[in-house]
C-alpha positions, -999 to +999 in steps of 0.1 A: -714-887-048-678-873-045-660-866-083-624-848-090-625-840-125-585-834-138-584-809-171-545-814-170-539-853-176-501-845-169-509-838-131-521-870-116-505-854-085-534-827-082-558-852-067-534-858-041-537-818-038-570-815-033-583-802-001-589-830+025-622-815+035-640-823-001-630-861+007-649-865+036-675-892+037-699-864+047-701-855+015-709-884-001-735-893+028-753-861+012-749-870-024-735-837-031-710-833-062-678-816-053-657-808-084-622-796-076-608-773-110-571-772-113-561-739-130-553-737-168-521-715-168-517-688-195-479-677-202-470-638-215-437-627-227-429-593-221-412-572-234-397-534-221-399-501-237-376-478-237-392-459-206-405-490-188-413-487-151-383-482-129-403-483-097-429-510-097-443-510-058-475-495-064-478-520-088-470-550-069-497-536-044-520-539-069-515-574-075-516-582-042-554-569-037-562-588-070-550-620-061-562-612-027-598-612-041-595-648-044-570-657-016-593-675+006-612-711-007-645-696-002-641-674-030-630-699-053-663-722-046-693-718-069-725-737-061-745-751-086-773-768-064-761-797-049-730-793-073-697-771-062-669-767-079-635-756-063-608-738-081-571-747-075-555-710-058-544-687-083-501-684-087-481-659-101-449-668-124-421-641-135-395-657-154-363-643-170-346-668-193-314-672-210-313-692-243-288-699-267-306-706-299-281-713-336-254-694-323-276-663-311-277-652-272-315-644-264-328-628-233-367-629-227-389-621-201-421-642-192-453-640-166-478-668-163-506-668-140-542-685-141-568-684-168-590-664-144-565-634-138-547-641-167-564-608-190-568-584-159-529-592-154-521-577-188-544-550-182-524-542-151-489-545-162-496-529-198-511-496-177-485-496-150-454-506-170-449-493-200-446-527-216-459-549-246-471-581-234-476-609-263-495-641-255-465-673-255-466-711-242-454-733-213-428-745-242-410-710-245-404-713-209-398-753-203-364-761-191-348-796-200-350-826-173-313-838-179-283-822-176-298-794-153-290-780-123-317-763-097-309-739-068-336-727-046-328-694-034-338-688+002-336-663+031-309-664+054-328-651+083-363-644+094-386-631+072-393-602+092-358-588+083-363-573+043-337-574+010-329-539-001-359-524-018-344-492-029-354-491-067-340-458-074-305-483-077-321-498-115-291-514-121-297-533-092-299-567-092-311-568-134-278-556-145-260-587-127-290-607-135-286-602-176-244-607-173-256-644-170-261-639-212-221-638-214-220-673-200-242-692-225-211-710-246-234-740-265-260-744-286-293-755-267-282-735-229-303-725-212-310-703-180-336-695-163-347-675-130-382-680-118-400-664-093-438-679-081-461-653-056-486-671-040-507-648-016-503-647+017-530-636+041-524-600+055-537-614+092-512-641+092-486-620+083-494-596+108-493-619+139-459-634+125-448-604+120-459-584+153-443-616+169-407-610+155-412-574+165-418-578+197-388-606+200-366-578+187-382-555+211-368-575+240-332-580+225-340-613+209-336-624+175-363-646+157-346-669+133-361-692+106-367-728+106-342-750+097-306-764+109-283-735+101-308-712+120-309-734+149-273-725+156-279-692+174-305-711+195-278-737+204-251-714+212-275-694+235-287-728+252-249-739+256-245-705+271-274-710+299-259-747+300-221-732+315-241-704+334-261-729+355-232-756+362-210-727+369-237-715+396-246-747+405-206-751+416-205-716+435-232-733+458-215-763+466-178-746+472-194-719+492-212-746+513-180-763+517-162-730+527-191-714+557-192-752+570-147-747+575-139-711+578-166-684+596-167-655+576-194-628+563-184-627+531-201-648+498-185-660+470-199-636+443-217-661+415-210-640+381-217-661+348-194-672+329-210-668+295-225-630+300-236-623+260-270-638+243-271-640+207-279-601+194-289-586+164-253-574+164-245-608+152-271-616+133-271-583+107-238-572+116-258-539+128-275-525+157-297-504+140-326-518+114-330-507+081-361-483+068-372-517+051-373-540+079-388-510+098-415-504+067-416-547+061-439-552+089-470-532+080-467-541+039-488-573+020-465-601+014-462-631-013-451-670-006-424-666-030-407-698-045-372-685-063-356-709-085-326-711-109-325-737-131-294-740-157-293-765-188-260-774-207-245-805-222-214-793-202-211-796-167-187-764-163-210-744-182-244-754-163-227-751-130-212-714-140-246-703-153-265-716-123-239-695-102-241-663-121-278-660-118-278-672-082-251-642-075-269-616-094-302-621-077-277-623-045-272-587-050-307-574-036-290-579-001-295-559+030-306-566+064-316-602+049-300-619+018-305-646-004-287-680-006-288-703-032-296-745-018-284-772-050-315-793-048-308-826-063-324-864-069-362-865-066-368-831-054-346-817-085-375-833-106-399-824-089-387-786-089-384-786-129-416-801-134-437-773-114-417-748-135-423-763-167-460-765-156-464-735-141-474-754-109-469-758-073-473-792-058-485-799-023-451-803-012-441-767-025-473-749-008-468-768+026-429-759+026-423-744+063-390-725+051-410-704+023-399-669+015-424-644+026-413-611+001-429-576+009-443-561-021-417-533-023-391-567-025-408-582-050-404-547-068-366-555-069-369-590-072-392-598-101-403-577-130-373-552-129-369-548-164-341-535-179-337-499-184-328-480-219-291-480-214-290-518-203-315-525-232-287-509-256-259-529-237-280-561-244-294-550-278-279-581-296-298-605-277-332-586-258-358-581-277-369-545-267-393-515-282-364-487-278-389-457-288-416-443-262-450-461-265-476-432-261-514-444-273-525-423-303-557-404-293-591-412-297-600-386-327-567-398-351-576-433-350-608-426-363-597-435-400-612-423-428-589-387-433-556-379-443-537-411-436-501-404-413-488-438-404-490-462-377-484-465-338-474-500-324-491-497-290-487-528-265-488-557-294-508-541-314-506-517-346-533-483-349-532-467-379-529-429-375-551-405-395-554-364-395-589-356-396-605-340-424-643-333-412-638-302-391-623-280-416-613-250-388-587-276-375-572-291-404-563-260-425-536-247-398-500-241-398-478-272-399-443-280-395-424-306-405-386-307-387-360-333-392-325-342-406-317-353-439-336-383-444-349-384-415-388-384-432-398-353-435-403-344-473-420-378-477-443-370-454-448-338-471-453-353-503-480-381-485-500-356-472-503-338-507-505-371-529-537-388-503-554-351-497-558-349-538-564-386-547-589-390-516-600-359-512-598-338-535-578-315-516-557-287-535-521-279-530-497-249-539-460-265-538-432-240-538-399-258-541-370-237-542-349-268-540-363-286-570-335-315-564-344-337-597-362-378-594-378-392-568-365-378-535-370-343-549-408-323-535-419-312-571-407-346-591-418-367-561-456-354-564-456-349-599-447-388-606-473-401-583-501-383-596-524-384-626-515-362-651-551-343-649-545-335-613-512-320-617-500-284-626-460-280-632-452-248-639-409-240-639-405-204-637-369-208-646-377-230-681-351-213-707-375-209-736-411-201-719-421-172-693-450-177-674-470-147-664-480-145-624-494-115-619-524-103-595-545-090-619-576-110-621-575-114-584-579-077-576-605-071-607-627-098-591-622-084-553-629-048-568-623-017-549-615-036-517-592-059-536-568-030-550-570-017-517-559-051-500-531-051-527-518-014-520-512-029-484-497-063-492-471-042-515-459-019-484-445-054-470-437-068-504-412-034-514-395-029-482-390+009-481-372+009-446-372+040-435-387+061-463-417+068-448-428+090-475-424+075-500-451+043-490-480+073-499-469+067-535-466+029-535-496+026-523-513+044-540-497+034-570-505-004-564-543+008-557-545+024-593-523-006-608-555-034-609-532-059-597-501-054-622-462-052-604-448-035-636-478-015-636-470+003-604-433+012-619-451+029-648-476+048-631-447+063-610-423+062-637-448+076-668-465+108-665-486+097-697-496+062-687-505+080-653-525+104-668-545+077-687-548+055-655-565+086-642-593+086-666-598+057-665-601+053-626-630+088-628-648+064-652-648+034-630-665+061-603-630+058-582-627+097-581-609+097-546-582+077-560-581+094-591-581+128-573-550+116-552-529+104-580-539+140-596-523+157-569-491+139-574-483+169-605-460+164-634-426+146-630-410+170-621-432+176-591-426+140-579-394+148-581-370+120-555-400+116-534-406+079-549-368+072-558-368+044-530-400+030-546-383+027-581-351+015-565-367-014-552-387-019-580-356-019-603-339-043-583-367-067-597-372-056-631-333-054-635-333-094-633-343-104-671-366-132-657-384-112-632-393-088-656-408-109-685-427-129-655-442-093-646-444-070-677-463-090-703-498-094-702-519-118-681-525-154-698-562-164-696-549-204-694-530-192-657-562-195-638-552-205-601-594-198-589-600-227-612-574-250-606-581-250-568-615-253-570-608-288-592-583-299-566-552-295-586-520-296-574-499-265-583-461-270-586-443-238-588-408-243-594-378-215-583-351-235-580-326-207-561-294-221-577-306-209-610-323-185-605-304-163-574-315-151-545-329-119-553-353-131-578-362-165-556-370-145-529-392-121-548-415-148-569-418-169-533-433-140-517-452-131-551-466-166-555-481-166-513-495-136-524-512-146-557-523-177-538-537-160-506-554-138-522-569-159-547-582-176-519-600-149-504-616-139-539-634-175-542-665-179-532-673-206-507-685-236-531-650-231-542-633-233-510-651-265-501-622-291-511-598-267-493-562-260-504-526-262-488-496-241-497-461-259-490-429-240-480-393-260-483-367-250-464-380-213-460-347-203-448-338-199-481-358-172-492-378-161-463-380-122-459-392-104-436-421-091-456-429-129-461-427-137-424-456-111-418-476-131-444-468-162-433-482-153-402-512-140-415-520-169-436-514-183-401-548-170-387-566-159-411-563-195-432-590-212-416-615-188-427-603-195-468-596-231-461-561-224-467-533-240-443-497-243-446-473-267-443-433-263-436-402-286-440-369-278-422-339-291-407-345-273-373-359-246-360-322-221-357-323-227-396-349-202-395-346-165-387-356-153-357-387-134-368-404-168-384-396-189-359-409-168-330-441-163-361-445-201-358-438-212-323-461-187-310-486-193-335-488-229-322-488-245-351-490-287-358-458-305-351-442-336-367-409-338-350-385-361-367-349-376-359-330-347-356-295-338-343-299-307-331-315-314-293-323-278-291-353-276-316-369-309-293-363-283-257-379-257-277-408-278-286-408-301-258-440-281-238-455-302-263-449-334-259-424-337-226-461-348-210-459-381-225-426-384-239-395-376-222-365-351-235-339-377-233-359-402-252-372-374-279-342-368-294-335-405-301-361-411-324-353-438-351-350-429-386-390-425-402-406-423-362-419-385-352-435-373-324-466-361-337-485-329-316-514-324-330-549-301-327-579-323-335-618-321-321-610-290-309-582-292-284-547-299-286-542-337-282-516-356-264-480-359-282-475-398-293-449-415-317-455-433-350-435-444-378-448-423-409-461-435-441-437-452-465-432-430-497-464-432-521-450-455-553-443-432-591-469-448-607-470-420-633-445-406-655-447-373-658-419-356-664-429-345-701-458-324-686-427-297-666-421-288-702-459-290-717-467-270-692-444-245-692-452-238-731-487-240-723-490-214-699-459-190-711-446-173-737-418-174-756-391-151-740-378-136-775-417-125-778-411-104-747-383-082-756-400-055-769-422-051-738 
């Protein structure tokens, strides 16, 4: 019993295809079912990033051993009992195609192959390409019957001789290819170049090959099949034609003449015709080419090239039939490519195997078939436009312009502080910073970028999820405090609850809040005033008074905490003799003994005139003195706010405030919050806590640097990181950005005209991404180089979060606040 089953109802022709063996009566004398499967085709479009493959040969090898896999017919039978079933030969389609669609020029690039390869194809050209490929239809790539032309593009010579395959030259041919756009003129054009592979056996090739070799070998030049080839043959023939009559004359007149005359000498027989047909004439060279040389010993494909041009107008058909026959022209070399009009029933014929994706009989059998090495194919078919030709054509191709990197594994894990998303291939992963491993989350991060490039909305994203999902605590410094939405402070004040949020201006007119260290260094104890003796030899830069840093510090020691409280320890003998007693009955004699030995005033003398210089530079600024003179306020409680996840906005808007005094209460408030941080116990910690500097340039010292830094390494252990916004990295001084760069802190890299901050960064990320294409990321994208599970994790691209919606208003609680936790500043005077 002998049954063809058809799946495709539109191919009645396939039964005509179907090998003669399985209609042998031998079968049926068996009763043994023989099914023959025609292939279902699957169609991709593809489309090119912006650092897509410019050299695809290894690739092209690769296809050839998977479609080799199933070359021969015995590997496409399965037996089923007495029941076989024979798959049609697997085919491989590239198709570029020019369309014309309500006024708009498109250029798209397609691949179709078998339902069997169809997903490991995809596979291959996604990991080999840098491409996206998105499943499409046999319609996006079906061509009209009417009023289109069809040129099959053949070799001019043997097969043995090879098309350039040089594919450093990327312009070459896809540049001439995609010019064919420019000569769509109608509504409803439409162009199209396709390219079928259909394996060839290596054997075969061999032995044709090895035969043209060895015909070159001896002089001789192997030529195709076909009338125009047969030329060379003729003219050599023609040649041996003349030679022989010419001889066969010299015979019969030197026969003539011994039989007259008597004489010793012959009539010399020299041919008339004395040059064969060379390679000379064939390549208009002596010498072959490294790919002709390298063509012999490389897989090849059965390669059907078509161009097929649809237009209502003749002109225009004809013209865009031309221009993609001459840009596909353009891979010449040792052997070129002509374009043959096909017409009548072999024109249908031709359109309907690439509208189907199908070869008939006819086409597989065809003697004069292109046999392409893999490294032509590599400049024939898949040569995708590179970035510059991409932004020539941006109008009409539909390209991904930004590097495709794939996020790694531990940020697409979900569940932690959401970033943003990364379109990888044709589909979207949403990117998320860990939050479970607390040692790598609270680290230094940067955030660099031009204006509004996306770097303060991420800021604010990070801060807004870590409290609402979290419960994550945040110290926000904003020196900038530009008022509404795109402002730091306003921006995360309006898009939190009111119970979550902490606004405090320390420039508000009519109410002074208090900041000093007071309760931090009561609750560290002796250790505590120690730590803050230290932290005030970088806080009062002293230069290069050397001795006068014994007094400060010891002065700081004795002051529990208090800035003004140093300047009257130093300044009044009185209120130093008091601090004295009080220090013996606290049982800190030492310290007690060492401010004894300081003597009267008059003993001090100028030693600590550099310490009271400095200090009167801050408590000659009205503000900074009322903030640190008066008396602590039990509401300003920074241990609890942290440990209730609050978000603390600390407002020192430099325009108001100057420079001097902005400088001062940044560095103050790091302080206050670093140390607070060490003073909590570990239940505290737990939600953790991020401090935010923007633009430090602005009041970054160098007393703040060294903090900075030390927040830097020693952060982790408090569960306190830090996170930076800048335009790039010259805006910051020297000292900071050396501090940060060697620290190797987290990057988000945004769109950014200055290229020098992506070379210093690009160690990072020039792995994965290259330079050139870094520093033309798209408004909202950054390169994102993070630390996670413990390692530092390939760079990758993602657009960032959109901003988080004001849901609240909140701007009454700036002033609230301000008279909540201050004073009135008339109520200060008298301090």
């Amino acid at each position: 019993m002998y049954e063809i089953a058809i799946y495709e109802p539109k191919l009645p022709a396939i039964i005509s295809e179907t090998p003669s063996i399985l209609k042998s009566s031998w079968w049926q004398s068996k009763k043994i079912e023989v099914v023959y499967v025609p292939n279902e085709m699957v169609v991709y479009r593809v489309i090119p990033h912006a650092n897509v493959a410019g050299n695809t040969k290894s690739m092209w090898r690769s296809l050839h051993k998977m479609y080799d896999m199933y070359a021969t017919p015995r590997s496409r039978l399965e037996r089923d009992g007495l029941k076989f079933r024979y798959r049609e030969k697997d085919t491989l389609w590239i198709d570029v195609v020019f369309r014309k669609v309500g006024g708009v020029d498109k250029i798209e690039f397609y691949v179709g192959t078998s339902e069997f390869q169809a997903e490991k194809l995809k596979r291959r050209l996604e990991n080999m390409m840098h491409v996206t490929i998105k499943e499409a239809s046999l319609a996006d790539v079906e061509i009209p019957l009417d009023n289109t032309v069809v040129q099959e593009m053949r070799y001019l010579r043997h097969d043995i001789f090879s098309l350039n395959t040089q594919t450093a030259e990327r312009q070459t041919p896809i540049a001439t290819v995609l010019n064919t756009v420019d000569e769509l003129a109608h509504d409803g054009d439409v162009a199209r170049l396709s390219i079928c592979a259909d394996h060839e056996a290596r054997p075969r090739w061999s032995k044709n090959a090895s035969w043209a070799r060895e015909k070159l070998a001896k002089g001789k030049v192997p030529q195709r099949a076909g009338i125009r080839q047969m030329i060379p043959l003729l003219k050599t023939g023609l040649a041996g034609l003349v030679n022989e009559v010419n001889s066969l004359l010299v015979d019969v007149v030197s026969a003539i003449h011994n039989s007259v005359f008597t004489s010793d000498k012959q009539i010399e027989k020299n041919a008339i015709i004395d040059k064969d047909f060379s390679l000379l004439d064939e390549i208009n060279s002596t010498k072959l080419s490294g790919a002709t040389n390298d063509k012999a010993n490389l897989p090849v494909f059965r390669t059907h090239i078509r161009v097929a041009a649809h237009s209502s107008n003749r002109l225009t058909r004809d013209t865009l039939a031309e221009s993609l026959a001459t840009g596909i022209g353009d891979t010449s070399e040792d052997n070129e490519l002509r374009g043959v009009v096909v017409r009548g029933k072999t024109a249908t014929r031709v359109i309907n195997e690439l509208n189907t994706l199908k070869l008939t009989h006819t086409s597989r059998m065809d003697p004069n078939v292109n046999l392409s090495s893999t490294d032509e194919m590599a400049k024939l078919a898949l040569q995708l436009p590179s970035r510059d030709l991409q932004m020539r054509y941006a109008d009409a191709l539909d390209a991904k312009y930004r590097i495709e990197v794939d996020v790694p594994a531990p940020l697409r894990i979900g569940g932690g502080l959401p970033l943003g998303a990364a379109t990888i291939k044709d589909s979207t992963v949403s990117v998320d910073m860990p939050v479970d491993k607390p040692d790598a989350l609270y680290r230094g991060y940067v955030f660099i970028g031009g204006q509004g490039a996306g770097k303060d909305t991420a800021i604010k994203n990070w801060i807004i999820d870590g409290c609402l999902i979290h419960g994550i605590s945040a110290v926000v410094i904003d020196a900038i405090d530009e008022p509404g939405e795109r402002g730091m402070a306003d921006g995360i004040r309006d898009s939190l609850p009111a119970d979550k949020i902490i606004d405090i201006d320390l420039s508000d007119d009519n109410y002074v809040v208090p900041l000093d260290l007071t309760e931090v260094v009561s609750a560290l104890g002796r250790l505590g005033a120690s730590r803050f003796g230290d932290e005030m030899i970088d806080f009062i830069d002293l230069g290069g008074h050397t001795r006068s840093r014994r007094f400060l510090r010891e002065a700081a020691k004795a002051s529990g905490g208090s800035l003004y409280g140093i300047k009257r320890i130093i300044e009044d003998e009185d209120f130093r003799l008091a601090t004295i007693e009080r220090l013996i009955i606290e049982g800190n004699e030492r310290l007690a003994r060492e401010l004894a030995a300081w003597g009267s005033n008059d003993d001090i003398g100028s030693k600590a005139d550099a310490v009271l210089d400095r200090l009167d530079t801050f408590f000659g600024n009205d503000r900074l003195h009322d903030i640190f003179a008066q008396k602590p306020h039990k509401d300003v409680d920074f241990v609890k706010w942290m440990s209730e996840g609050k978000v603390i906005i600390l407002r020192v808007p430099n325009r108001k405030l100057g420079e001097v005094a902005t400088k001062t209460l940044v560095h103050w408030i790091t302080l206050k919050a670093f140390m607070t941080r060490m003073l909590m116990s570990k239940e505290q910690q737990s939600n953790g806590c991020f401090i935010v500097f923007n633009e430090p340039e602005q009041y970054v010292s160098e007393g703040l640097t060294k903090l900075m830094g030390r927040i830097g390494t020693e952060g982790r252990k408090e569960r306190f990181g830090s996170l930076y916004a800048f335009h790039h990295w010259n805006k910051l001084p020297k000292s900071l950005q050396e501090n940060l760069l060697g620290g190797g802190v987290q990057q988000f890299l945004f769109a950014n005209d200055h290229h020098k901050t992506f070379e210093l960064s690009a160690h990072r990320f020039e792995d994965t991404i290259p330079l050139e294409q870094a520093v033309r990321l798209p408004q909202h994208y950054a390169i994102i180089s993070l630390r996670a599970a413990n390692e530092l994790q390939p760079a990758f691209i993602a657009k960032m979060k959109p901003p988080t919606p004001l849901r609240y208003k909140n701007s009454r609680l700036t002033a609230q606040h301000a008279k909540k936790y201050g004073r009135k500043w008339q109520d200060l005077q008298d301090l």
